[in-house]
C-alpha positions, 0 to 999 in steps of 0.5 A, a space after each residue: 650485539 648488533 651482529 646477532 640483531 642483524 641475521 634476526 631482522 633478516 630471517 623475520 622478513 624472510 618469513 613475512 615474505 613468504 606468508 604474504 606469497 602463501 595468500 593469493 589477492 582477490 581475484 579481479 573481475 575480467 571484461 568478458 566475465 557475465 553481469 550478474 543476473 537482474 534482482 527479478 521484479 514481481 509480474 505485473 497485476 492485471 485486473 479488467 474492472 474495477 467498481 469504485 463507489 463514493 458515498 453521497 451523503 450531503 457532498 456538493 453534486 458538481 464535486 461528485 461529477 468532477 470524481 466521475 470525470 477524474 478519478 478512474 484516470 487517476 486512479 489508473 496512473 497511480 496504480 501503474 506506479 505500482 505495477 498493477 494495470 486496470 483495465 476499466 475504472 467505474 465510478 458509481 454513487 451510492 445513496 447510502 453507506 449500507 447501500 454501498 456495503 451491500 454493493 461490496 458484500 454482493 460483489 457489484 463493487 471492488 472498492 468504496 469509501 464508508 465511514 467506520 459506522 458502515 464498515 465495523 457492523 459487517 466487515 466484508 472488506 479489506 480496510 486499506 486506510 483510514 482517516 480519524 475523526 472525532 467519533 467512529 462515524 466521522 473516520 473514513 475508510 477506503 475498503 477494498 473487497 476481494 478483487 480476483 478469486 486469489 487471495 494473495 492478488 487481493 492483498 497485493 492490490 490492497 498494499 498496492 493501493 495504500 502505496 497509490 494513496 499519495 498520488 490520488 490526494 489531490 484529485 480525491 480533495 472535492 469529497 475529502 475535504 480537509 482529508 485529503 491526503 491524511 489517509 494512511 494504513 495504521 493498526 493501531 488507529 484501526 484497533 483505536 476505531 475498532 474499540 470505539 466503534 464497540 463500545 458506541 454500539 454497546 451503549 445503544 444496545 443498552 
């Protein structure tokens, strides 16, 4: 038996040397073979001006002030970490949430704070994030209107912005109070503040 058994073996390595010659190993990278190519990166944003308002209401005046020295640098910086350059941040107060969405319907500003009472009965800009309160009125929106004449560059500085967010809490603090920082982009709290927004100005109108 064991004369049979020992040309078998001896045949089977053969054929398992031979199928191992058939396979040719992976190639190995050499010294003078190119790097691959960088992943491309998205061209920078570049916007000239930027006018951003903040609704007085009852806020501390001296706080306001501090916004006016402090936001458009910061506001700067943490758009730069987003790939998105501007030139020139101003900040302007209005008297009044409608008198701050008229300044948004007619172009005289890019970006502001409204409260959703001011915001739902026009809807003329981009919500880029939100804040619940208890009732419609008392939930903050940041809102952006179009800030080019491209659609798709609006919406890159809106997703820009909600990613910036983060970084401009603490200097946003003075008119957010116990906001600051709790702001974010989230369609069902917006679907959420749609409904109660409609169903608050459907019970006044009857």
């Amino acid at each position: 038996m064991k004369r049979w058994l020992l040309p078998l073996a001896l045949a089977a390595c053969l054929a398992l040397t031979a199928c191992h010659k058939m396979v040719d190993p992976a190639p190995m990278p050499t010294e003078n073979e190119p790097p691959a190519p960088p992943v491309e990166q998205a061209q920078p944003l570049v916007l000239d001006r930027l006018n951003v308002e903040f609704v007085v209401d009852s806020r501390d005046p001296d706080a306001l002030m501090a916004l006016r020295t402090d936001f458009p640098a910061a506001l700067r910086d943490a758009l730069a970490e987003q790939n998105v350059t501007v030139r020139d941040v101003t900040v302007t107060f209005g008297t009044s949430g409608e008198a701050t969405e008229a300044a948004l319907q007619n172009g005289e500003v890019q970006l502001a704070f409204l409260s959703a009472a001011d915001f739902y009965p026009y809807r003329s800009g981009q919500i880029v994030a939100a804040e619940q309160g208890s009732e419609p009125d008392l939930a903050l929106g940041l809102i952006v209107s179009a800030v080019s004449d491209d659609a798709e560059a609006d919406d890159r500085f809106a997703a820009s912005l909600r990613d910036a967010l983060p970084a401009l809490a603490s200097v946003l603090a003075p008119y957010t109070g116990d906001s600051a920082g709790q702001y974010r982009y989230d369609p069902a709290l917006l679907e959420q503040l749609a409904e109660l927004y409609e169903a608050e100005n459907a019970e006044h109108e009857h």
